[in-house]
Structure formats: C-alpha cells, structure tokens
C-alpha positions in Angstrom: 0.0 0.0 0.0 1.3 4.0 -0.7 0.8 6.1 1.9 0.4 9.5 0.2 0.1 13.1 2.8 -1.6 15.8 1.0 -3.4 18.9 2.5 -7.0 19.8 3.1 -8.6 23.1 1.3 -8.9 23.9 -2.4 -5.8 21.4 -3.1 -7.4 18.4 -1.5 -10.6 18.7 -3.9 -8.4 19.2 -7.0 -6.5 16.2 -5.9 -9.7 14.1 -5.7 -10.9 15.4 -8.9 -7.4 14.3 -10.4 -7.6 10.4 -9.0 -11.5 9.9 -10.3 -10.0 11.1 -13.6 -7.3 8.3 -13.4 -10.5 5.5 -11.7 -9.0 6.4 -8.6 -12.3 6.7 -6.3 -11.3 9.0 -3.2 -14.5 11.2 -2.5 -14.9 9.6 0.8 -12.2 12.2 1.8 -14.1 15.3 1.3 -16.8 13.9 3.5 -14.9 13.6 6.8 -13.5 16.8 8.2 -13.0 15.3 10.8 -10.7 11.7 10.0 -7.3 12.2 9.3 -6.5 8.9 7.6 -8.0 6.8 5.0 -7.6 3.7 3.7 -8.9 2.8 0.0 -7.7 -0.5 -0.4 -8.7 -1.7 -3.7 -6.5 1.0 -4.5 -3.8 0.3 -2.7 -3.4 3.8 -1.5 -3.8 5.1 2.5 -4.3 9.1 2.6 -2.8 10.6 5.5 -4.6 14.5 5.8 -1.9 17.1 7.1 -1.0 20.7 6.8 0.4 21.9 3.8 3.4 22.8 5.4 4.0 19.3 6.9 3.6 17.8 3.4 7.5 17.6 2.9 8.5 16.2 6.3 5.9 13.5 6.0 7.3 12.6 3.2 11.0 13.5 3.4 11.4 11.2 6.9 9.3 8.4 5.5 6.4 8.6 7.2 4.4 8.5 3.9 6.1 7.2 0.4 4.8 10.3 -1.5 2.8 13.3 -1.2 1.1 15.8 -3.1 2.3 19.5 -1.9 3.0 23.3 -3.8 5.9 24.1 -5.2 6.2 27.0 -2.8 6.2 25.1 0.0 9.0 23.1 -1.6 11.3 26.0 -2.7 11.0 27.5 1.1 11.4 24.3 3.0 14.0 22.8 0.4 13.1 19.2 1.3 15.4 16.6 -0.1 12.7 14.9 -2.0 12.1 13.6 -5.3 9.5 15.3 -7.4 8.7 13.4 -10.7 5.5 15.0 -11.9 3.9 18.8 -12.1 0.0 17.5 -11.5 -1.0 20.8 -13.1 -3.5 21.2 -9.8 -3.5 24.4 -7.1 -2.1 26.8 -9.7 -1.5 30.3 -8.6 0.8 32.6 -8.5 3.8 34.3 -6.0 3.9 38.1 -6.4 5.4 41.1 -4.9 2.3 43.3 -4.5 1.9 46.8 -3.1 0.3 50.3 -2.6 0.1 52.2 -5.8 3.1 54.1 -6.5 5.7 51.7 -5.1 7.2 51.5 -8.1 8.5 54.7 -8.3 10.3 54.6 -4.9 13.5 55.4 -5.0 14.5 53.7 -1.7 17.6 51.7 -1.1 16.3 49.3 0.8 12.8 47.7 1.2 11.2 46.1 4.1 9.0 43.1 2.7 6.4 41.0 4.9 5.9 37.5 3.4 4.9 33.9 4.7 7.6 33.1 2.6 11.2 34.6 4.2 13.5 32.2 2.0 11.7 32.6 -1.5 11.3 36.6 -0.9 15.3 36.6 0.1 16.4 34.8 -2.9 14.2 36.7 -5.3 15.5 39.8 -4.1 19.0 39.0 -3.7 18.7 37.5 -7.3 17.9 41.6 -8.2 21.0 42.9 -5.8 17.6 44.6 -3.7 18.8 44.8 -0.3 15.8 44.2 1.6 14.7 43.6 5.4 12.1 40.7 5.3 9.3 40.1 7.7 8.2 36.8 8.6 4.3 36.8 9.3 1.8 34.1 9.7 -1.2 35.5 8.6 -3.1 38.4 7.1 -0.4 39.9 5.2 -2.3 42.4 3.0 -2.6 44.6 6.4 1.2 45.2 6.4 1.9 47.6 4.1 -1.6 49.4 4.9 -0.4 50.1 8.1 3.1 50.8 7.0 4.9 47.7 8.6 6.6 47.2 4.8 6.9 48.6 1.7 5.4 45.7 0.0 4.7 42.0 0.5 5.5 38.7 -1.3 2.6 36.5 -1.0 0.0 33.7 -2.8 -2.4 34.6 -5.4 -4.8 33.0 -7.7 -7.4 35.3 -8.7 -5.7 38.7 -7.0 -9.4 40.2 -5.6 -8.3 40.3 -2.1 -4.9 42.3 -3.1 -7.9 44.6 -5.0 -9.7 44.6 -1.7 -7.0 46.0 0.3 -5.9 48.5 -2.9 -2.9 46.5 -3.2 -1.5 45.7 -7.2 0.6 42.8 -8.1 3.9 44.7 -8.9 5.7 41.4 -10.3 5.4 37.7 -10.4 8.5 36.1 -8.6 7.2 32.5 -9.7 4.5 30.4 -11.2 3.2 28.2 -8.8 1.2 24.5 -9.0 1.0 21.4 -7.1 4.1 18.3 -7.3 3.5 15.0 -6.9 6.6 14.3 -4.4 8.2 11.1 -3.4 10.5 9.7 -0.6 14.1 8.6 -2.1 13.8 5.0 -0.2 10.4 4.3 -1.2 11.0 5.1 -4.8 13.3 1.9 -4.6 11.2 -0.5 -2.3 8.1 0.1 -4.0 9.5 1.4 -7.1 6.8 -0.4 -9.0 3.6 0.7 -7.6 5.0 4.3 -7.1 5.8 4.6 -11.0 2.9 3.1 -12.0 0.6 5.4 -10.1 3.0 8.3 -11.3 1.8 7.0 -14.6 -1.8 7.0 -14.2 -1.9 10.7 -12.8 0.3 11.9 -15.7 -1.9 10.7 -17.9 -5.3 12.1 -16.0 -3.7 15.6 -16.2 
C-alpha cells in the first residue's frame, strides 16, 4: 500500500478530482472533516490528511512514500525529496504586490512582509535589492496598509483580495502548481507501484 500526505482546502478537492480522472475513487475524503486517515484498499493507497506545510516532512522522513504539496512550500522548505511529476493542480501565482506608486520609490532598501522569508530573500537578492524581510503568519495584506513594509511577497490566484485592500501585483516572482513528491527509499522498495501510479496521474492531467 502507498501512503500519500496531502493537505485539506482547495488542493485536497483538486487532488480528488485528479484520481477519479485516473479511476481512482477517493471522494470519501471530502466527507470527513473530521478523519485524518484513510484507507482505500482496492487501490492500494492510504491518505494521510496534514497541513500543507508538513507535506514535505511527511514525506521527506518516511512517514508517507509520497505526497502531493506546492511548489512553494517546496522552494522554502528545500526538502530533499524527489519530485517526478507537475499535476497541473492548485495553480496560482507568488507576487510582490503593493500600494500604488511603489514603483516609483526610489528607496535603497525595502522592508517586505511574506509567509515566505526564503523565497522573498532569494528573489531579491537575485535583483542585488537589499531588503529587510518580515516573517508573518497571517493576514499579510494589512502590512503595508499600516506601513509595517513597503510591500509584500505572497499567494495569489485570482488577486481580488490584493484589489480589496488596494494592493496591485507589482511582479510575479514565480509560477506556482501542485508536485507529486516522493520519498528517495520508497522510490526503490516500492518502485513499481509508485511509477505506475505516477503513470496514471500523468496521464489524467
């Protein structure tokens, strides 16, 4: 049996929509807010519900052979995972997005608030932007309304809540969707049942 961690939300729903594409019956998941793991096992698959966040260490210590995650969460945690397949699920996008008019300041330095510390660093070190980042855990459109930061790297799919808090996406520091990840050991002990999954979702993209 694959054990496979994935995350609740939007994701999770995509993700069940992707396995009945590939005759993979999951919907039981939605149904249970409540149940954190499932076992389908005609399917040979056991779902173990987590936050997205956790995803990679799941996965990355063994705890489950694969697991279905964002590629942000990937590039900021920088798990030591394999990652054979974009599903093409959860797509959004990473953007620097501020008041109007921040981009004609003519500052040295910025201060950004993100969720994101390592992936705001690295985009803006990339640009030789010397910046002061801001680690916050939520509600990260309020920042630069209040005047915490200049301007804030964050998640967006649709951008209405940047609109909402008269915030405009400035630039898009990546292009994000949801991986298909898998533990390195695994891969080898159940190398066939891993790949031939890997196969069926590729194909019910």
């Amino acid at each position: 049996m694959i054990t496979i961690a994935t995350p609740r939300g939007r994701l999770l729903e995509e993700t069940v929509e992707l396995f009945q594409r590939a005759s993979i019956e999951i919907t039981e998941i939605i149904k249970d807010s409540r149940k954190l793991i499932f076992e389908f096992k005609q399917a040979g698959i056991k779902l173990l519900i987590v936050r997205p966040t956790d995803v990679g260490s799941y996965v990355e210590y063994g705890a489950a052979d694969c697991g279905i995650v964002g590629k942000d969460t990937l590039i900021e945690q920088d798990c030591n995972l394999y990652e054979p397949l974009d599903l093409g699920i959860g797509k959004c996008k990473m953007v620097v997005a501020a008041p109007k008019g921040f981009g004609k300041s003519s500052k040295a330095s910025l201060r950004i608030a993100t969720k994101y510390p390592k992936i705001a660093s690295d985009f803006y070190n990339r640009k030789g932007i010397t910046t002061e980042v801001i680690k916050l855990y939520g509600s990260v459109e309020l920042a630069p309304i209040v005047g915490l930061c200049d301007a804030i790297v964050d998640l967006t799919a649709t951008g209405e809540t940047l609109k909402k808090n008269d915030l405009e996406i400035v630039e898009v520091v990546e292009e994000i969707s949801a991986k298909f990840v898998v533990n390195k050991v695994s891969l080898k002990i159940k190398s066939r049942e891993i790949k031939d999954l890997i196969v069926r979702l590729e194909k019910a993209r």
